[in-house]
N, C-alpha and C positions, 0 to 999 in steps of 0.2 A: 326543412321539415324533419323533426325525428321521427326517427322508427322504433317500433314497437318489438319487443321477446317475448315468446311465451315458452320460458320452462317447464318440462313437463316431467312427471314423473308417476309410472304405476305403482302403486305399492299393497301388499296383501301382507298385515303382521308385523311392519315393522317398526314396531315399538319404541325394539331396540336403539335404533339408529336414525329416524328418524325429522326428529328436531336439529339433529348436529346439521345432514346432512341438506335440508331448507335452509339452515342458519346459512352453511358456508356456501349459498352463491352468492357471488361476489358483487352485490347489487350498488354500493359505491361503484367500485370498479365501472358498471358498466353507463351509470348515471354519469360517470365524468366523460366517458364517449357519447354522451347526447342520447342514450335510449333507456326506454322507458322499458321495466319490465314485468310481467306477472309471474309467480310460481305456480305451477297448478299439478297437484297432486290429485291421482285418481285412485280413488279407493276402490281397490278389487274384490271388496268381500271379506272384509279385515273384522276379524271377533276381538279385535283387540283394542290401545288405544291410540291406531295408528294415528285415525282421520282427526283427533281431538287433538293431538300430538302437533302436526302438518299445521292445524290451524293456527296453535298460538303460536307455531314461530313462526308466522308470517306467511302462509300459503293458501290459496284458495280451494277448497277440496269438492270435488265431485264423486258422485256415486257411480259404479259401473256393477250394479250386483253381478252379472253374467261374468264368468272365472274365466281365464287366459291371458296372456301378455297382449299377448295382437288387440281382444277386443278390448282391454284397457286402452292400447293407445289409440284405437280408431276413434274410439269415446273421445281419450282429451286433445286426439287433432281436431275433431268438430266443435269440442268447448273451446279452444284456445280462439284469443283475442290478438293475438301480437303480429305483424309481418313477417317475422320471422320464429321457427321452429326451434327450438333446443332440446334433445331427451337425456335425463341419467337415471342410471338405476337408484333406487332409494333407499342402497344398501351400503353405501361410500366408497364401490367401488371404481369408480370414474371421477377424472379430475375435474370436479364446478369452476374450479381457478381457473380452469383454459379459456372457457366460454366468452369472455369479451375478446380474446382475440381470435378465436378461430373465427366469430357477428366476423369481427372487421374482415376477417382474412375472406369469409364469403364476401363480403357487398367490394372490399377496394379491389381483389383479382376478378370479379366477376363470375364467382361461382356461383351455382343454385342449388347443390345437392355439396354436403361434407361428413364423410363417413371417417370413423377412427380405429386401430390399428394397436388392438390389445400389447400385441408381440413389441412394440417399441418400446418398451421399458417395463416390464411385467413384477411386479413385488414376489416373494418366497410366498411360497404359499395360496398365491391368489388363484392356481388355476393348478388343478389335481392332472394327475399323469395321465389318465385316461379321459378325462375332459379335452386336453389338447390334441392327445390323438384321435378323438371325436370330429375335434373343431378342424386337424389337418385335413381329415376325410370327406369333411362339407367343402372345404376349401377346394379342393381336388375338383369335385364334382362343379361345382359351382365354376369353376376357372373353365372345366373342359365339356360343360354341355353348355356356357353362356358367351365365354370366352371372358368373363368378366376379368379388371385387375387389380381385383379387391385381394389385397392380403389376406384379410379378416374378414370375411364373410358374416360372422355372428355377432360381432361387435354391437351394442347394446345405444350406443353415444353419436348423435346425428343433427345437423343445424342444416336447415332448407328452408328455401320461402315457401311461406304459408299458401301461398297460390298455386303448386303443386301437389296440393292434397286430394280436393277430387278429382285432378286429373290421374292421378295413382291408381281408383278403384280398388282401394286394398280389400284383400278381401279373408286373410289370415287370423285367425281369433287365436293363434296359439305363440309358440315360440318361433314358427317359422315364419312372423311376418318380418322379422330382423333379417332375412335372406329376399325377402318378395320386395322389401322397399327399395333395395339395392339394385335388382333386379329390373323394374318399374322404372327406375330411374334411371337408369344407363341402358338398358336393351329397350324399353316402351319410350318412354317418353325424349330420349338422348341428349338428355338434358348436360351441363357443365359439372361433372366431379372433381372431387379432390378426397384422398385418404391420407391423414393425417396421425405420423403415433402417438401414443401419448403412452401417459406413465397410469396404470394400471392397480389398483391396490387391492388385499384381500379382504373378503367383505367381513360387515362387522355382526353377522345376525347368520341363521342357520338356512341355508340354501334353499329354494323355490326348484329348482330344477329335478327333475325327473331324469336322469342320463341317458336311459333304456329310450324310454316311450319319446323322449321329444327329439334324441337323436336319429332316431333308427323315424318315426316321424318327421323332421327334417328332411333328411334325406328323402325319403318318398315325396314328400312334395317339390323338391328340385324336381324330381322325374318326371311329376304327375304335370307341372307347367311344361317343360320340355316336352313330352310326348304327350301329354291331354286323353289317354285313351287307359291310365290307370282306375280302377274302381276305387273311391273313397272307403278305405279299409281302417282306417285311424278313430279315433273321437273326434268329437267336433270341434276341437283344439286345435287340430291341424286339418281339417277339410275345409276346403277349395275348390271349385267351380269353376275349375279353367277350360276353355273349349281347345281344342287340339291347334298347334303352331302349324299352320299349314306353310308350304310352299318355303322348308327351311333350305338355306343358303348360308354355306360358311359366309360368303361377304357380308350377308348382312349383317357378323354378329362382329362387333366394335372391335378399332383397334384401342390400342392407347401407350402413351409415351411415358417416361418417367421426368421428372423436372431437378434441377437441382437444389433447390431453395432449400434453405435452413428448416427444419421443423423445429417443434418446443423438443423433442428430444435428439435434434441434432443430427435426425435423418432426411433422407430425400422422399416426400410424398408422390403419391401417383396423382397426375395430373389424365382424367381421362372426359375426351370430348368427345361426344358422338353425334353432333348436330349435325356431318356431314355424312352420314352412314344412312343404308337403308333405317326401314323400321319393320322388327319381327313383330309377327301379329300375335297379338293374345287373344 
């Protein structure tokens, strides 16, 4: 029996890029491995003609009036039909050509959760000087109050079975649920990872992001799940309702191995299992 994808993609404005960026999932590609796919673009409040754009080349568009990345995607994991999850930005920067093989690389190794790895092949351009030392700062934190062994922390590009969605509870309406799912998924629920590089492009439309507010945001919500006794100081972009991690225990927070296998850029991905590890409480 096949399995089903469902592509997802939030988008607010982009016009620009759009149409390219639905054309090129590679839906031959992934109909020769036996699955069936959907595109599903969610429209975030677009004054433009993103959502008319989306449609005719082939995508199925939903409305999410409420502004943020996070509630964009919590929208099209509830909409999405497919067994399987897919996200890219719908700005070209992530590679759609990976996606049938990273499907195969989850279902033939037995993965459940596959996270991606900006720094493995990064284009000129695509990621400004002070951005990266933003993203190295989340990284930091994220490694040493979770122990996570996620390179890329912020990484935007994610394939998991659809049957770990309400177990996630997500509950980030802003940019930090690209840190919560990661989190959710290796420390909550200790589920099978893998972080894979890829090659990285720079986008083709004028940046969503906020540096100030959603980095310095970010971060406090790393702290506010870690310690749960921070007061919700942010917009409701990044506020979260975490109750305090009681009873923390270096053991409980995962180990993880590196693996040797080939990536598509010719590194070695982190292989990280936690099904044998405590489970810290949320």
């Amino acid at each position: 029996m096949s399995q089903s994808v469902s592509v997802i993609m939030p988008a607010l404005n982009e016009e620009e890029c759009i149409e390219s960026v639905v054309s090129s999932i590679p839906l031959q590609d992934f109909k020769a491995k036996g699955f069936d796919v959907e595109v599903l673009v969610v429209d975030n409040g677009s004054t433009d003609q993103t959502a008319d754009l989306a449609r005719t080349a082939g995508a199925r568009v939903v409305y999410e009036p409420r502004r943020g990345y996070g509630q964009a995607y919590r929208t099209g994991f509830n909409e999405a039909k497919g067994d399987i999850i897919c996200t890219l930005d719908a700005d070209g920067t992530y590679p759609s050509s990976d996606l049938p093989y990273l499907v195969e690389k989850l279902l033939n190794e037995d993965f459940e959760f596959i996270t991606t790895n900006r720094y493995g092949a990064m284009s000129e351009g695509s990621m400004s000087r002070i951005n990266q030392i933003g993203n190295a700062i989340l990284n930091f934190f994220s490694q040493s109050l979770f122990r996570l062994p996620f390179r890329d922390s912020q990484s935007g590009m994610w394939i998991f079975k659809r049957n770990l969605v309400n177990r996630m509870q997500l509950q980030s309406k802003g940019m930090s649920l690209s840190q919560e799912i990661k989190i959710k998924m290796a420390c909550h629920l200790k589920v099978r990872c893998t972080e894979i590089p890829i090659h990285y492009e720079k986008r083709t439309s004028p940046p969503k992001l906020n540096r100030w507010r959603d980095g310095v945001g970010n971060l406090y919500h790393l702290l506010r799940i870690r310690f749960g006794t921070l007061p919700p100081i942010f917009d409701s972009e990044n506020t979260v309702d975490y109750s305090v991690i009681d009873d923390y225990d270096q053991s409980a927070i995962p180990s993880f191995t590196y693996s040797g296998t080939p990536t598509l850029s010719q590194s070695s991905s982190t292989v990280f299992s936690t099904r044998q590890t405590n489970q810290l409480k949320f």
